[in-house]
ROTI-522347 format. One record per residue (C-alpha): residue in three letters; x, y, z. Coordinates in pm, whole numbers, padded with zeros to 5 digits, always signed. Layout:
N
alaXYZ;...
//
This chain:
212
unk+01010+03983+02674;unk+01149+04037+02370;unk+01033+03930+02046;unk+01340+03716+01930;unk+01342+03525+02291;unk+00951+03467+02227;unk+01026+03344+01922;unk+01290+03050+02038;unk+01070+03033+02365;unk+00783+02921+02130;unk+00980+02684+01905;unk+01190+02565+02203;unk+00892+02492+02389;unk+00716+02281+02112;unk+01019+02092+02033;unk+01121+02020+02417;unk+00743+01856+02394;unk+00748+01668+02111;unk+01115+01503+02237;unk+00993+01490+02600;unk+01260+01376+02776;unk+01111+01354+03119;unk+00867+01031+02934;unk+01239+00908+02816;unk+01341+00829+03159;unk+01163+00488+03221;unk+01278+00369+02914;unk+01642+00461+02960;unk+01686+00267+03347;unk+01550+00012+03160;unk+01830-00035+02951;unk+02056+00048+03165;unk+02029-00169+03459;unk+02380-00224+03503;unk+02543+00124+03446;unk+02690+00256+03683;unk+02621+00699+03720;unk+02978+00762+03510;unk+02846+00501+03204;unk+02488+00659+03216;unk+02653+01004+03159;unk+02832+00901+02884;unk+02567+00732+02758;unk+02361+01046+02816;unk+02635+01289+02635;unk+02572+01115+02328;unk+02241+01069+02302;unk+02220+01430+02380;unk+02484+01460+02074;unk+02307+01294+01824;unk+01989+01451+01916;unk+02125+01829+01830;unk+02275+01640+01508;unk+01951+01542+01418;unk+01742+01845+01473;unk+02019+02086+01338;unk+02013+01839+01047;unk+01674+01874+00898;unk+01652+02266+01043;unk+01910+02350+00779;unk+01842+02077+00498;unk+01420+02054+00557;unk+01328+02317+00338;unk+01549+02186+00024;unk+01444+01815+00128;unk+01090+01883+00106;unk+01163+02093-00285;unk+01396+01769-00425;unk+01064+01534-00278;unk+00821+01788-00530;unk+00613+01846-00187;unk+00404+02144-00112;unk+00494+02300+00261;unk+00101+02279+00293;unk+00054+01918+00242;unk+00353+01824+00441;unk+00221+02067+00740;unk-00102+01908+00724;unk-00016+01558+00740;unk+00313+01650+00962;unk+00037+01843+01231;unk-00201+01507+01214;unk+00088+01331+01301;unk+00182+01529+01642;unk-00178+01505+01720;unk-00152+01153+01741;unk+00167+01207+01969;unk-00044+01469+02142;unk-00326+01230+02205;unk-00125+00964+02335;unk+00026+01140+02581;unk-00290+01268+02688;unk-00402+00943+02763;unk-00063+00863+02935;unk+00031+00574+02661;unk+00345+00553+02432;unk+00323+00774+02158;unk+00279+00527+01805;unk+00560+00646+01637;unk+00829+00606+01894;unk+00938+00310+01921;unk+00761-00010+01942;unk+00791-00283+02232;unk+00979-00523+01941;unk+01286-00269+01917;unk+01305-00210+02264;unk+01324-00584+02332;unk+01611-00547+02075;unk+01748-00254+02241;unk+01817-00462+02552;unk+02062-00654+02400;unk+02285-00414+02239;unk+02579-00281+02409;unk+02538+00066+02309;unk+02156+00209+02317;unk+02215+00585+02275;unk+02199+00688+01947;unk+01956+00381+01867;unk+01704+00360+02021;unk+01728+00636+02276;unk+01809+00955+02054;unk+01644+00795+01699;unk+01373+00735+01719;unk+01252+00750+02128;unk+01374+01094+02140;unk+01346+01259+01766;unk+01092+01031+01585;unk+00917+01107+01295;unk+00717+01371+01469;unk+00975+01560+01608;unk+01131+01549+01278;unk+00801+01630+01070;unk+00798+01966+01281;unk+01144+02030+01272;unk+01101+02054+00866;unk+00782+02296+00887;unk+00943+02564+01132;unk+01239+02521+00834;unk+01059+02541+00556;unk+00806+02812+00693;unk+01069+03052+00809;unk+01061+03397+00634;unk+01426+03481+00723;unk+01788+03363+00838;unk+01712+03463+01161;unk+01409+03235+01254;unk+01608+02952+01090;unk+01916+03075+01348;unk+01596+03064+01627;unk+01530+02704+01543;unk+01926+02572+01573;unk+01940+02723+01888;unk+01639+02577+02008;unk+01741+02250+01875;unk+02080+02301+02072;unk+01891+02396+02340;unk+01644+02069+02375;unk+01965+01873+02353;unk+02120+02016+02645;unk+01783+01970+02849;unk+01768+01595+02734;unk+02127+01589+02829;unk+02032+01663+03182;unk+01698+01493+03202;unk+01941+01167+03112;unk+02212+01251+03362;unk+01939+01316+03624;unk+01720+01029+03535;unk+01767+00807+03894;unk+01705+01125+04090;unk+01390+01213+03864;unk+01246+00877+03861;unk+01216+00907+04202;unk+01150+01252+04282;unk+00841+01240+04007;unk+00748+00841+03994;unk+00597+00680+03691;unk+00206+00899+03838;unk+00453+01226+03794;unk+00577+01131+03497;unk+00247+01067+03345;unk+00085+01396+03480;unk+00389+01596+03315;unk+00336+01392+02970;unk-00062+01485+02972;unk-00022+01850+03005;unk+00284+01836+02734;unk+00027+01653+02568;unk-00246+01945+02574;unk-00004+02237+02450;unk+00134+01968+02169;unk-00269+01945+02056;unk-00276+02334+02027;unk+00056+02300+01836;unk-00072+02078+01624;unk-00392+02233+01570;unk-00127+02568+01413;unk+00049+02362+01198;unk-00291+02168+01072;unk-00440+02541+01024;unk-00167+02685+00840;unk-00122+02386+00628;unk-00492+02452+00531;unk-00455+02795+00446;unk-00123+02729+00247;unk-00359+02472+00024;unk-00628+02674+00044;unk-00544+03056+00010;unk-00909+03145-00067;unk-00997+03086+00280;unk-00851+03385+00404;unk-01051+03604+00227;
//
């Protein structure tokens, strides 16, 4: 393979994790009972919408964000990596990662007429850390190109969650809520070892005399 597909297979993969669509699904029958398949897909498109917004967003603005906020790229990488641990750890454990969104805003979410930019695509789909990482890969990229890597794998989680939305009955199904949780603990296990990089390099970014 070559090296620039490895490169938005790695950051595609991480991201597609940390948004996890698949874990999505319960949530968004939920709130729409009453759709019909033509109302879920346009509910669906733009979620999917406002999820590339979002990602594209911070991949292009991350990097100056974190300089205007006086921030070191180590410090936010460490406490950014801590943060998808926790995410990591809950899924593990099949439970709802802490910083999506809380059982108060979706009892909130039930009422409104229109759930898919809030809550489905902020902050169920890109919370804080989805965002968090999103900012590192930004910030940490050496070139254009890996910045170019990271829109396209933003674009390209979009379209999955897209399709994850639109197929959401079928999957529910096909997978159950025992499927769903088995797929959520192994995205939780290669979000740890994600984690665990960012956590590392944030380490050695603070502490350069550790490389030696």
């Amino acid at each position: 393979m070559h090296a620039m597909d490895l490169e938005i297979a790695k950051i595609f993969i991480a991201l597609l994790v940390l948004v996890n669509p698949l874990g999505a699904i319960p949530i968004f029958i939920s709130l729409t009972p009453t759709a019909d398949q033509a109302e879920r897909k346009k509910i669906a498109k733009t979620t999917a919408l406002a999820v590339a917004i979002v990602l594209v967003l911070f991949a292009l603005v991350g990097d100056t964000l974190l300089r205007f906020l006086g921030i070191s790229i180590g410090s936010f990488q460490v406490g950014g990596g801590l943060l998808v641990m926790l995410i990591a750890i809950a899924l593990m454990n099949a439970k709802p990662a802490p910083t999506k969104t809380t059982k108060v805003e979706r009892e909130e979410a039930e009422a409104k007429t229109n759930i898919a930019v809030v809550p489905m695509a902020i902050p169920l789909l890109t919370g804080p850390g989805t965002i968090s990482t999103v900012i590192i890969y930004a910030s940490t990229a050496h070139s254009w190109k890996q910045v170019v890597f990271l829109i396209v794998s933003s674009l390209l989680v979009a379209i999955t969650c897209y399709g994850a939305l639109v197929l959401a009955s079928p999957l529910s199904r096909l997978l159950g809520q025992t499927g769903i949780n088995i797929v959520n603990r192994v995205m939780g296990m290669l979000l740890a070892a994600v984690s665990v990089e960012i956590i590392v390099d944030g380490v050695y970014r603070l502490f350069p005399q550790l490389v030696r």
